[in-house]
C-alpha positions as CSV (number, residue, x, y, z in Angstrom):
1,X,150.2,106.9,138.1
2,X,147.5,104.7,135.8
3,X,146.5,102.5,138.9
4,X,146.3,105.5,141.2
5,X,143.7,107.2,138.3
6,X,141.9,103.7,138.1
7,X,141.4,103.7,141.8
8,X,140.3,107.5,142.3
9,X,137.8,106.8,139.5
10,X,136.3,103.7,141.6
11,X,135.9,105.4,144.4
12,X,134.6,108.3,143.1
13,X,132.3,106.6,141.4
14,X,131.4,104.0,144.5
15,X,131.2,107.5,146.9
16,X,128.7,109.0,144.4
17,X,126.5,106.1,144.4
18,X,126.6,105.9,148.2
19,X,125.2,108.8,148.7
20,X,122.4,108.4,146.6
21,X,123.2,110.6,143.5
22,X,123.2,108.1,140.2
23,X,125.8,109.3,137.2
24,X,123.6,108.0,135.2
25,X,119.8,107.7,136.5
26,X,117.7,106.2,133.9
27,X,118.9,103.7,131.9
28,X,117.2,103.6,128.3
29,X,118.1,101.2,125.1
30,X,115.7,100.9,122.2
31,X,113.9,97.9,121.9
32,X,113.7,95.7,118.6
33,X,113.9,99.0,116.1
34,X,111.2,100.6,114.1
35,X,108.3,98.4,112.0
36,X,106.3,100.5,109.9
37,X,102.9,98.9,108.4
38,X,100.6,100.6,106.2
39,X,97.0,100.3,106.2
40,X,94.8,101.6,102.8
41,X,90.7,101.6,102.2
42,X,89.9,98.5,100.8
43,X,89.0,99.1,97.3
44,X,86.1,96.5,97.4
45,X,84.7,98.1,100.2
46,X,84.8,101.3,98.8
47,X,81.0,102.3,98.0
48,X,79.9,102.7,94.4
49,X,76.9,104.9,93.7
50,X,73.5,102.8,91.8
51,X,72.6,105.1,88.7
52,X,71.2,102.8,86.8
53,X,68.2,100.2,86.9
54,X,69.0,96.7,88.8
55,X,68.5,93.8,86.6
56,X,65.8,91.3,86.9
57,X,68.2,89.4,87.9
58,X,69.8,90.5,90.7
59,X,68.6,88.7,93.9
60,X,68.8,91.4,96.3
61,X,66.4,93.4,94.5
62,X,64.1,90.4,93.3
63,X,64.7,86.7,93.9
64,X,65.6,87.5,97.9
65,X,63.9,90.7,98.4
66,X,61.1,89.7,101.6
67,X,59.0,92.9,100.2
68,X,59.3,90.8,96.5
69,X,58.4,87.6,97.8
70,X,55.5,89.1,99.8
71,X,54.1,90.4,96.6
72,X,55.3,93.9,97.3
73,X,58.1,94.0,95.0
74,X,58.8,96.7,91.5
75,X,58.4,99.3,91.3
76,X,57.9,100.0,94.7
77,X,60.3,102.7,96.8
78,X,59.6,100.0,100.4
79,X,61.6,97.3,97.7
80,X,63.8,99.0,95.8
81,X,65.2,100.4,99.4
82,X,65.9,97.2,101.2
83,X,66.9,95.6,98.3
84,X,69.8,98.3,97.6
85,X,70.3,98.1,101.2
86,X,70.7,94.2,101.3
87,X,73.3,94.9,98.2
88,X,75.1,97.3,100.1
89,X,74.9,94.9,103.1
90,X,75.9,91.9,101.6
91,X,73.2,90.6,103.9
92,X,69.3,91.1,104.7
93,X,69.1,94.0,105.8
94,X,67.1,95.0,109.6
95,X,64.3,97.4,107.8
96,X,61.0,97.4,108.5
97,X,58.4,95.9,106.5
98,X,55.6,98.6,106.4
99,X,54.4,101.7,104.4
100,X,57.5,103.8,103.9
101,X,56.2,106.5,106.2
102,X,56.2,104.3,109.2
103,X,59.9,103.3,108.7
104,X,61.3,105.5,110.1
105,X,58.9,105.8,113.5
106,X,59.7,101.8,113.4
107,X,63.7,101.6,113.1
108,X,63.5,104.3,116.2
109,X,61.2,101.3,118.1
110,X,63.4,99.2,117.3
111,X,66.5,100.6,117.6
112,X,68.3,98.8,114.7
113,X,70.2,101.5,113.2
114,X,71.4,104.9,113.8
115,X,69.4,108.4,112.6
116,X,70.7,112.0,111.8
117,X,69.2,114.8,109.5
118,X,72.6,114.6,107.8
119,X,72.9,112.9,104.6
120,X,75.7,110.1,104.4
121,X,76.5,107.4,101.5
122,X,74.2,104.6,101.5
123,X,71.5,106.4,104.0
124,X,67.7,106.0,103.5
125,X,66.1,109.1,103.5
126,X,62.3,109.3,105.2
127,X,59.4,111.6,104.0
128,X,56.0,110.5,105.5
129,X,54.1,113.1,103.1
130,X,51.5,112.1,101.3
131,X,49.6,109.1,101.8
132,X,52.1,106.3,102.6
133,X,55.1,108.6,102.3
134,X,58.2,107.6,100.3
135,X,62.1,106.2,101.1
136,X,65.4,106.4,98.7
137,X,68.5,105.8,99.2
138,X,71.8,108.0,99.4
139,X,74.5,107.7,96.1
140,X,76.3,110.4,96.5
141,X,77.2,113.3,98.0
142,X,79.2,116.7,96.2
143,X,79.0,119.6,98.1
144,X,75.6,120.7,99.2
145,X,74.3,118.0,96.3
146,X,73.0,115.0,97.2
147,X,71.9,112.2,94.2
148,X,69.3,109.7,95.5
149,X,68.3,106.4,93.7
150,X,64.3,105.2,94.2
151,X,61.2,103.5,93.0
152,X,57.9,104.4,93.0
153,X,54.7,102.5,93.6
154,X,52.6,102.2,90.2
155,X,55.6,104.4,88.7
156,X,59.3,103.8,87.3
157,X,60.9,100.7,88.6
158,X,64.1,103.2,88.8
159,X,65.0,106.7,89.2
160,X,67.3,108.9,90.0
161,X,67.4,112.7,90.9
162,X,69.4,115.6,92.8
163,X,68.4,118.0,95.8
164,X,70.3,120.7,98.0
165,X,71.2,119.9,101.2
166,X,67.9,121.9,103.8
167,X,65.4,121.7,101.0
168,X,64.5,117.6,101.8
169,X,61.3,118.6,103.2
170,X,60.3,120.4,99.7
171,X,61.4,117.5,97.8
172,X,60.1,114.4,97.0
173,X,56.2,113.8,98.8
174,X,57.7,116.0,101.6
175,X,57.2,115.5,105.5
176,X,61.4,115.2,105.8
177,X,61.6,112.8,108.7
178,X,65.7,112.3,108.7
179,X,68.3,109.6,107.5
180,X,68.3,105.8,108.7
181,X,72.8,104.7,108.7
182,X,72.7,101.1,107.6
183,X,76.4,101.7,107.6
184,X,79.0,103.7,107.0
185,X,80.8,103.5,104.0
186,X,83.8,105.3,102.0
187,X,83.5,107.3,98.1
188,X,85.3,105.2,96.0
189,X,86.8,108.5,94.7
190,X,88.6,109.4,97.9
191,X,92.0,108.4,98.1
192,X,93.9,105.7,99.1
193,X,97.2,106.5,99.9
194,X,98.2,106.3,103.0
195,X,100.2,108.6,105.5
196,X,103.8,108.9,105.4
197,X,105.0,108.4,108.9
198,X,109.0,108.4,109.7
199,X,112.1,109.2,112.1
200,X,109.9,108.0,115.0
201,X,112.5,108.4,117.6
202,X,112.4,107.7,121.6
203,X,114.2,111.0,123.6
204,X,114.6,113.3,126.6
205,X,114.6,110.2,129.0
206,X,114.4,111.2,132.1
207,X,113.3,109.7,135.9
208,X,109.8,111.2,135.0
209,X,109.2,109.8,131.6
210,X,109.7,110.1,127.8
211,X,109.2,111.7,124.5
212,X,108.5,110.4,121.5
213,X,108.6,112.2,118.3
214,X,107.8,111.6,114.6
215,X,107.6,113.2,111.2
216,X,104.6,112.8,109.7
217,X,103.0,114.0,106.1
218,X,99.8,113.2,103.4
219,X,99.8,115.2,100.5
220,X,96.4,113.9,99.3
221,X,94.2,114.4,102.0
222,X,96.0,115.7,104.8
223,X,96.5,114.2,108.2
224,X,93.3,114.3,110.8
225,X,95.6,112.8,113.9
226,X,98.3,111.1,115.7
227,X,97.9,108.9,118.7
228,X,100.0,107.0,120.7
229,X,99.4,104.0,122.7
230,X,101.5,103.0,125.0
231,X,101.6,100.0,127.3
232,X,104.4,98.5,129.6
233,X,105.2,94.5,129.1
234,X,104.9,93.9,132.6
235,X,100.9,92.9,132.9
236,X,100.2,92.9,129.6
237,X,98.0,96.0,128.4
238,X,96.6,96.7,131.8
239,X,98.2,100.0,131.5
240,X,97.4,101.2,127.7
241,X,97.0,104.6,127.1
242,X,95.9,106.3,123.8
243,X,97.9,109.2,124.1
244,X,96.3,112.4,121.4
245,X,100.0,113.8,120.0
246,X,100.8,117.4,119.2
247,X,101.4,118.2,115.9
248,X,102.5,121.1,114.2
249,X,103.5,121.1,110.6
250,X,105.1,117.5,110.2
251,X,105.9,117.1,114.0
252,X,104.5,114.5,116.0
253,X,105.1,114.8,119.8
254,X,103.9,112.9,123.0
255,X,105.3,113.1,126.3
256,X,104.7,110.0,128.8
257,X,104.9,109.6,132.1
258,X,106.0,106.6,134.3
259,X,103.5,107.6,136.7
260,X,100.5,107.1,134.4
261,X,101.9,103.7,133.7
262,X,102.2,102.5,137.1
263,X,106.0,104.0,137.5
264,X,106.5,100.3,135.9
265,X,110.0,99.0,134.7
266,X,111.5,97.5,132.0
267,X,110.0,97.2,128.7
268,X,107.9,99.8,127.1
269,X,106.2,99.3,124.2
270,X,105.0,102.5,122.2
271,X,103.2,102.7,118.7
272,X,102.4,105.5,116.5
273,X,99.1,105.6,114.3
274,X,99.3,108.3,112.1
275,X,95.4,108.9,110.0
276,X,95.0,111.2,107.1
277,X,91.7,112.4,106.2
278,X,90.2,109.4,103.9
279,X,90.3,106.8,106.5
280,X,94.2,105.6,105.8
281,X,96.6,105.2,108.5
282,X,100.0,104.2,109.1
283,X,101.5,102.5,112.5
284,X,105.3,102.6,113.7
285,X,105.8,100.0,116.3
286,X,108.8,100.6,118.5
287,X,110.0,100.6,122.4
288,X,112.6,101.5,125.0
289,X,113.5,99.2,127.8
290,X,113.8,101.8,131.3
291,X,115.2,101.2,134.2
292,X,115.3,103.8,136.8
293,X,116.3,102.4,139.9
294,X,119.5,103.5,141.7
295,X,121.8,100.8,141.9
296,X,123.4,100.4,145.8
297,X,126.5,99.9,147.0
298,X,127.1,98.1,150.5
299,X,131.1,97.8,151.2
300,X,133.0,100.5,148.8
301,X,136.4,98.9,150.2
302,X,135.5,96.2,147.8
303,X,136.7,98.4,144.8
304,X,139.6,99.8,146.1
305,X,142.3,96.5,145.9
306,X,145.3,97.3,147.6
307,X,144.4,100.8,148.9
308,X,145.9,101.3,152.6
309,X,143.2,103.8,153.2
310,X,139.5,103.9,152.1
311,X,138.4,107.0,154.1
312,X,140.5,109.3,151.7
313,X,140.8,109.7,147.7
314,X,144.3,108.7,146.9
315,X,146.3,110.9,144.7
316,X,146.4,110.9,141.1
């Protein structure tokens, strides 16, 4: 009565397969777990606002400064910019050397660095008021306030002052010409903790694709967005996708689709970057091997040892 059972579920399962209809379709298995890596600002690159006056000193402002060595140097608002550009730099800096209300008409010529009208850490702000117009440089930024740092021609080697945000065309010399973006750099007050980002799990495998879902949370800042990229091992990353992920609340869900990957087979690799607010993130790295190709049968007889009769189900 066992070997009768054994042989009925051999054949059933050997009929089933014959006529195209798998018991089990897709075959899934995760692939080398779950890594987790965090990835935090780097305090030394987090920018630190000049309020007082540099030292004689320091190089970038004196000693290295082209507008110093061409006997332009302090108190002069041309030096004092590039030189607390070149410190923010960490190298000389691509600003013009001319009458502060030519820079900016000359960084648009050239093209070396980006413009807005909206103030950001570290920007050079442009008035061409006045007779040679005036430059100063970003330090920080609370609410509607902005605190610049600047020199003068024939006045104080330093200063430093605040204005509200849509009155930079009543301040200063006037003539508001916009903001030159040597680079873009982080408050040193924002924090530095980074996502959480857990139970990244690989479900609802099917012949069409997956989903993967994820808990994620920052109590600091707040998360800005999940993505997923996703790439099949098969030609290296000549499928990658950056998927954008739903998320509501703490849930993280993509969906992908074998189709947008070349309807490849075999291993997928899948990652999870999860960014708060401040500019921290936090990757899960995991995978899922897939295999959704029907397996074939040729000669069912094979299955059934000892059966006088393959074109009925014996009784169990």
């Amino acid at each position: 009565m066992k070997t009768n059972a054994l042989k009925g579920l051999c054949l059933g399962t050997a009929l089933t397969l014959l006529m195209g209809i798998s018991p089990l379709s897709v075959l899934a298995a995760e692939v080398d777990g779950v890594e987790t890596v965090t990835e935090t600002l780097d305090a030394t690159n987090l920018y630190s606002p000049r309020l007082t006056q540099p030292t004689a000193g320091n190089a970038y402002f004196y000693a290295n400064n082209a507008y110093y060595q061409g006997g332009y140097g302090l108190p002069n608002c041309t030096a004092y910019a590039f030189g607390r550009a070149y410190e923010l730099l960490g190298t000389e800096p691509n600003l013009p050397m001319d009458d502060a209300g030519n820079w900016w008409a000359d960084n648009l010529a050239s093209g070396a660095y980006p413009t807005g009208q909206t103030p950001k850490l570290g920007a050079i702000i442009c008035w061409n008021g006045s007779y040679s117009g005036h430059v100063a440089v970003v330090e920080a930024i609370n609410g509607d306030q902005v605190t610049l740092s600047e020199s003068a021609w024939s006045g104080p080697i330093f200063n430093s002052y605040t204005y509200t945000i849509g009155m930079e065309d009543a301040t200063s010399v006037g003539g508001f010409q916009g903001y030159i973006y040597i680079g873009d750099f982080a408050d040193a007050n924002t924090e530095t903790v980074a996502p959480t980002l857990e139970n990244v799990r690989i479900s609802e495998v099917d012949d069409h694709g997956f989903t993967v879902t994820a808990t994620v949370s920052d109590a600091d800042s707040g998360i800005k967005k999940v993505r997923v990229p996703v790439w099949t091992k098969a030609d290296e990353q000549d499928d990658v996708i950056w998927y954008d992920a739903t998320v509501e609340g703490d849930q993280v869900s993509c969906q992908v689709l074998y189709s947008e990957h070349n309807d490849e087979q075999g291993e997928y690799v899948v990652q999870v970057y999860a960014y708060d607010n401040a500019g921290n993130k936090t990757i899960a790295k995991t995978g899922t091997l897939i295999n959704t190709v029907y397996p074939t049968i040729t000669d069912a007889d094979e299955l059934i040892s000892g059966s006088e009769n393959t074109n009925s189900l014996p009784e169990i």
